[in-house]
C-alpha positions in Angstrom: 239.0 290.5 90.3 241.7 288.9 92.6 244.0 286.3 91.4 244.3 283.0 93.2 246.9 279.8 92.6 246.8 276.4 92.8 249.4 274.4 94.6 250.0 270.6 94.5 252.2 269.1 97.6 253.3 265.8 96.7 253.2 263.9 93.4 253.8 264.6 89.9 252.5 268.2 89.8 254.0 269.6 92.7 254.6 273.2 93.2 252.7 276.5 92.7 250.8 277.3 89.9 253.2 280.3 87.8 250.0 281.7 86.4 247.3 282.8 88.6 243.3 282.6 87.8 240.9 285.3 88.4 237.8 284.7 90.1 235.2 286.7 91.1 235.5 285.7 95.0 235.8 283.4 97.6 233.1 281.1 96.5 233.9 281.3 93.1 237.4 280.6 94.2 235.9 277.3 96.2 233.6 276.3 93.7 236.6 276.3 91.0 239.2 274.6 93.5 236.5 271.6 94.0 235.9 271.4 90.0 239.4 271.0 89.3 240.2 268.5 92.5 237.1 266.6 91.1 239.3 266.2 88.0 242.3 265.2 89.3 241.8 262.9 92.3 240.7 259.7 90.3 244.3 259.8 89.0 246.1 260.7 92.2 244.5 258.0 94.2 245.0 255.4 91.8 249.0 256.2 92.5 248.4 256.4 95.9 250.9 254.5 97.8 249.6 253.8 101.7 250.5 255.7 104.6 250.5 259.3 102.6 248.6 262.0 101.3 248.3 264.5 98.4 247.3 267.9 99.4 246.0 270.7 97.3 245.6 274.5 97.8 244.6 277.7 96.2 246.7 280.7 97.8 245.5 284.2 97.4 247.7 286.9 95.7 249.6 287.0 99.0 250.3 282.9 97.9 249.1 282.2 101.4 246.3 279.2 101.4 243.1 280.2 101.3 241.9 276.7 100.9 243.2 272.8 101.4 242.0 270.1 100.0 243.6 266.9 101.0 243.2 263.1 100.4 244.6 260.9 103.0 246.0 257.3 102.8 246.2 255.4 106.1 246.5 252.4 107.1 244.7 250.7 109.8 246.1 248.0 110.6 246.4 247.4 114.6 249.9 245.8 114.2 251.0 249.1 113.4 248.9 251.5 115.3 250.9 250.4 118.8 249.3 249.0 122.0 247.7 251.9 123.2 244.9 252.2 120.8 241.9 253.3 122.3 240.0 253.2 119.4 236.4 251.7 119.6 234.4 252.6 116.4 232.8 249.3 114.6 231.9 248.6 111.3 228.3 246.8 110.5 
């Protein structure tokens, strides 16, 4: 069975898993990458500071991503999105 590895960009955990995990393929790969995001991102967006993002991937045994997950922090405030916003979108 191939080996894939988690890595974390930004926060606490950061870095690349040292220990790989065997999985049977891709979409055991996926299904395993979305179980253990599911466990971490309560925690990760509670530290969340605006304007970032935490990002993470399983690599292949390569270590070249496979698979990105990332949560995004943004703020929309039109003061600092500059002038030439042509956004449009409305909220009900």
């Amino acid at each position: 069975m191939p080996l894939y590895y988690f890595r974390i960009s930004h926060g606490r955990y950061s870095g690349a898993a040292d220990f790989g995990s065997e999985l049977e393929d891709r979409d055991a790969a996926w299904a395993e990458m979305t179980k253990v995001c599911a466990n971490l991102v309560g925690g990760i967006s509670r530290g969340l500071k605006q304007n970032s993002q935490w990002e993470m991937e399983l690599l292949d045994e390569a270590k070249k991503p496979v698979f990105r997950i990332r949560l995004v922090a943004e703020s929309l405030d039109q003061s600092l999105m500059g002038s030439d916003s042509t956004r449009t979108d409305k909220v009900f």
